[in-house]
C-alpha positions as CSV (number, residue, x, y, z in Angstrom):
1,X,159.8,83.0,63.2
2,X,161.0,83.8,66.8
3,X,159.4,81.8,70.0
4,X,158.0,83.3,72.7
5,X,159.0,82.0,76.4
6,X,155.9,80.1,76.9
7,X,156.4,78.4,73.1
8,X,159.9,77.9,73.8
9,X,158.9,75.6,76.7
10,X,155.8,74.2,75.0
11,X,158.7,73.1,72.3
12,X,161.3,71.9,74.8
13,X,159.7,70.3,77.4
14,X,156.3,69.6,76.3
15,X,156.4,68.6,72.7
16,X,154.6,71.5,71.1
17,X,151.7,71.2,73.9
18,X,151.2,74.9,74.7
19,X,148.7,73.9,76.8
20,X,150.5,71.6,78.8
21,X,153.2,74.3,79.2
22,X,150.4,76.6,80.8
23,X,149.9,74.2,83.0
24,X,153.1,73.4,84.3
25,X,154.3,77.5,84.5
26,X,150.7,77.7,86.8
27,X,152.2,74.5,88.9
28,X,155.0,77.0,89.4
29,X,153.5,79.9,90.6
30,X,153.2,82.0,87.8
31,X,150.3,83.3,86.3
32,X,147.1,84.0,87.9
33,X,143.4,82.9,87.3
34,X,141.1,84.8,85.0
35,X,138.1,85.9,86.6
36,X,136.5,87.8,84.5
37,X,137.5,88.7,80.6
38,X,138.7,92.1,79.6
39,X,139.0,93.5,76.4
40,X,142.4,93.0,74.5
41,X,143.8,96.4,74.2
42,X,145.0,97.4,70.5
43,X,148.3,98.3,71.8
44,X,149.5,95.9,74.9
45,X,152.2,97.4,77.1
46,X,153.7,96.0,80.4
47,X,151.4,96.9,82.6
48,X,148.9,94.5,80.3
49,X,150.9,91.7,80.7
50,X,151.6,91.7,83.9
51,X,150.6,88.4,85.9
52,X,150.6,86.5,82.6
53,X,154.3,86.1,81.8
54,X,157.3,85.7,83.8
55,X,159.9,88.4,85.0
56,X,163.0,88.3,83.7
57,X,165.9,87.1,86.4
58,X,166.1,91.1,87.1
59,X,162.7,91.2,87.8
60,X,161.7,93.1,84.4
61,X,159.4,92.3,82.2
62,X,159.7,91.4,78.7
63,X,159.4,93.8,76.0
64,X,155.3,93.6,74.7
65,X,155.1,92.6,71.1
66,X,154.6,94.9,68.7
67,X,151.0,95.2,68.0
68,X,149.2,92.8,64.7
69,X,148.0,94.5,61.8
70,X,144.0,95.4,61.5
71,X,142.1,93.5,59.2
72,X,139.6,95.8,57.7
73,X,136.5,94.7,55.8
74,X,135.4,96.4,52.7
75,X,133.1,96.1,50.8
76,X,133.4,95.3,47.2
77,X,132.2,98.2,45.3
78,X,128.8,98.9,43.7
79,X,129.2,98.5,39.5
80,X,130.2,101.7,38.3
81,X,127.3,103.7,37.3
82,X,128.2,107.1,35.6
83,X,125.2,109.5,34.8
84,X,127.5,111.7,32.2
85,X,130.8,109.6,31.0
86,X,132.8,112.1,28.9
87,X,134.0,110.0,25.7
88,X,137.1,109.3,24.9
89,X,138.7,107.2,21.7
90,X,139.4,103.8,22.9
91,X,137.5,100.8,23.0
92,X,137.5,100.4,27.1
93,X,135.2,104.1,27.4
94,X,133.0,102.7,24.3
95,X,132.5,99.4,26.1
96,X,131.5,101.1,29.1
97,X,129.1,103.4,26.9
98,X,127.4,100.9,25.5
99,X,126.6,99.8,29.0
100,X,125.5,103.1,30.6
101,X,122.7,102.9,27.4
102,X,122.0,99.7,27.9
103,X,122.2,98.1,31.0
104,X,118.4,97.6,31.2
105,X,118.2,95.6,28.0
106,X,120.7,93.7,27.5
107,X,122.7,90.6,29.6
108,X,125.4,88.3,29.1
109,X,125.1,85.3,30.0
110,X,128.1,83.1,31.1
111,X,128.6,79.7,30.5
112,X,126.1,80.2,27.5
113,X,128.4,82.6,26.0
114,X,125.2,84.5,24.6
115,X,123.6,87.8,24.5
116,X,120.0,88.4,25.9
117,X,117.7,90.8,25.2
118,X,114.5,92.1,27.0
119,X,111.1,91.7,25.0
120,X,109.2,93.6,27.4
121,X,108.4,90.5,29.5
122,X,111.3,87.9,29.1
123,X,115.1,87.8,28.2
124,X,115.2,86.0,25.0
125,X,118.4,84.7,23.4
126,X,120.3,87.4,20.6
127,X,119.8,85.4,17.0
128,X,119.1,88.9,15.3
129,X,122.7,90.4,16.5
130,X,120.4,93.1,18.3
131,X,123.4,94.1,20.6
132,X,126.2,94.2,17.5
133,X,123.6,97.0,16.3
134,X,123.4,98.8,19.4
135,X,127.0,98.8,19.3
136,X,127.3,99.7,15.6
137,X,124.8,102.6,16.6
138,X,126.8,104.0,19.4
139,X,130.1,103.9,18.2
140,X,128.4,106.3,14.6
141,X,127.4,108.6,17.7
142,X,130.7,109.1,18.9
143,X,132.0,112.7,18.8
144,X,134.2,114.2,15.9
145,X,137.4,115.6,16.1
146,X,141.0,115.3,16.1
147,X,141.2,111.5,16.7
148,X,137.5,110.1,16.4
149,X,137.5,109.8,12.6
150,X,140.5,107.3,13.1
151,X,139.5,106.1,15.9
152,X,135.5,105.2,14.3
153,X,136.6,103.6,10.9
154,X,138.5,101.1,13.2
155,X,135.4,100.6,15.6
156,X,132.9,100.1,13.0
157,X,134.7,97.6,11.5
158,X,133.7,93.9,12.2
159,X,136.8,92.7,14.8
160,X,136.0,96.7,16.1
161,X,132.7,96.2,17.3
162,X,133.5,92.2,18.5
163,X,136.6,93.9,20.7
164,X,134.0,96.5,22.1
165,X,131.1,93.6,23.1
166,X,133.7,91.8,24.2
167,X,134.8,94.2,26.7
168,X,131.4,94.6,27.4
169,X,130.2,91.2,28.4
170,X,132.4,91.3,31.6
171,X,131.1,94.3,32.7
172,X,128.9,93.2,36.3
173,X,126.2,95.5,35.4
174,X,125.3,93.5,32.8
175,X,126.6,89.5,33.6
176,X,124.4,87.0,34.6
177,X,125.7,83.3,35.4
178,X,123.6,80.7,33.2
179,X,122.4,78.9,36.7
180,X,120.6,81.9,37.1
181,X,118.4,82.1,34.5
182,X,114.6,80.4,34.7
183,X,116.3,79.2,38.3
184,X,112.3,80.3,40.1
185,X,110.5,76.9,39.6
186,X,107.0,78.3,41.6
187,X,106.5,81.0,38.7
188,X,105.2,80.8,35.4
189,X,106.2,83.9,33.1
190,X,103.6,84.6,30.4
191,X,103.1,87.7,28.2
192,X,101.3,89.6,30.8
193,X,103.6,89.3,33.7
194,X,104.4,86.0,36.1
195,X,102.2,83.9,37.9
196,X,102.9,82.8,40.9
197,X,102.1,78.8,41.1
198,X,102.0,78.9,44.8
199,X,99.5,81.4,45.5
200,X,98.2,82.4,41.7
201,X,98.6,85.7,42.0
202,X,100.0,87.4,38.6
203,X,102.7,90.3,39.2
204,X,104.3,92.3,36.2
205,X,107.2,91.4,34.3
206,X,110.4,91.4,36.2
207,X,113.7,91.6,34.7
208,X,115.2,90.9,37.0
209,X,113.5,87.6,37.9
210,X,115.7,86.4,34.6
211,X,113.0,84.4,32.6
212,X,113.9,83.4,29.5
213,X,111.0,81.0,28.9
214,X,107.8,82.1,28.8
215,X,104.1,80.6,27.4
216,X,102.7,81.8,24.2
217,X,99.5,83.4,25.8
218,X,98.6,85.2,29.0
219,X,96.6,84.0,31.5
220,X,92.7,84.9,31.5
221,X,91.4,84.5,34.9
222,X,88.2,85.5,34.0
223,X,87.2,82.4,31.4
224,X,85.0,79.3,31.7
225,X,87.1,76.3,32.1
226,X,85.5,73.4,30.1
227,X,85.3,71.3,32.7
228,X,83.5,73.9,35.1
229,X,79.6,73.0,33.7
230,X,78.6,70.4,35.1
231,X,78.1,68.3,32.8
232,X,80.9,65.1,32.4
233,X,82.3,63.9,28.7
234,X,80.6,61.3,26.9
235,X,82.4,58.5,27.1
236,X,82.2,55.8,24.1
237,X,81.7,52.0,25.3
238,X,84.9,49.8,25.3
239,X,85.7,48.4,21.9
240,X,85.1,44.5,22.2
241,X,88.5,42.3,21.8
């Protein structure tokens, strides 16, 4: 990697201190200082670096380096979300078909290595092979033609629709990590939608709020707590030793 003058001398004569160099060359008489900061130009010529390094010994100035690559930002793309997907015989399309029908349904969870399902108000864990049935469902829907029939009797076939799921579960429409699942300690998910601990308030279900626990029975705010009358339990005299 080639020096400039001003590393050269930090390397020679000022072991590696650059800023010591600086220092010496404006001992020297070269240089000049700042007063006020100006914006770094994308392209430096001469005339930029003029006053900052020295003239050659016939009074020219060094060729400006060429200028650095841009770093650009972008963004990481959305998960692709096709309204129409146009079939085709492979497992890759059928993966991703399954997901266009299902992404509000179903989730994968990571680390779990288990498929969810929505109940209407909470994800709850696949042990009916829900998903397998989906996928058996989707792939019988396929078009005909020259290729499906092949192509079908190989997908409905038990490793057929484990390659397709497979394919699925790393699709990011429809992975969830297992640290995000019940991870929202102030609510309480119930059949009729979650209460909030903090404030008691009751909202509807939210899949995306990623319960997968929830209470047998829904909140009635309306009902007489025993304890509310008035009246204090009977309590039985302590049992002689």
């Amino acid at each position: 990697m080639p020096y400039t003058k001003l590393g050269a001398l930090a390397v020679l004569e000022h072991g590696g201190d650059h800023t010591a160099a600086a220092k010496a060359l404006a001992a020297a008489g070269f240089g000049q200082r700042a007063t006020a900061l100006r914006p770094v130009p994308d392209h430096p010529t001469a005339d930029d670096l003029a006053g900052l390094i020295a003239p050659t010994a016939d009074g020219a100035l060094p060729v400006p380096p060429a200028p650095r690559p841009q770093l650009h930002v972008v963004d990481e793309p959305a998960p692709e979300q096709v309204a129409d997907r146009v079939a085709t015989p492979d497992q890759d399309n059928t993966a991703l078909l399954f997901v266009d029908a299902h992404a509000d349904t179903v989730r994968y969870a990571t680390g779990r290595g288990r498929w969810l399902t929505w109940t209407g108000h909470h994800w709850s864990v696949d042990d009916r092979e829900l998903v397998r049935e989906h996928a058996r469902t989707l792939v019988r829907r396929l078009p005909g033609g020259e290729g499906w029939e092949t192509y079908r009797k190989k997908a409905l076939s038990a490793r057929g629709v484990t390659d397709v799921l497979r394919l699925a579960q790393s699709d990011q429409r429809i992975v969830v990590a297992a640290k995000e699942l019940d991870a929202r300690p102030y609510e309480l998910n119930t059949p009729a939608g979650i209460v909030d601990l903090r404030t008691g308030t009751l909202s509807q279900p939210d899949p995306a709020a990623l319960h997968t626990r929830t209470t047998t029975v829904a909140p009635d705010f309306d009902a007489s707590h025993p304890c509310g009358t008035g009246s204090s339990p009977t309590r039985s005299p302590a049992t002689p030793t």
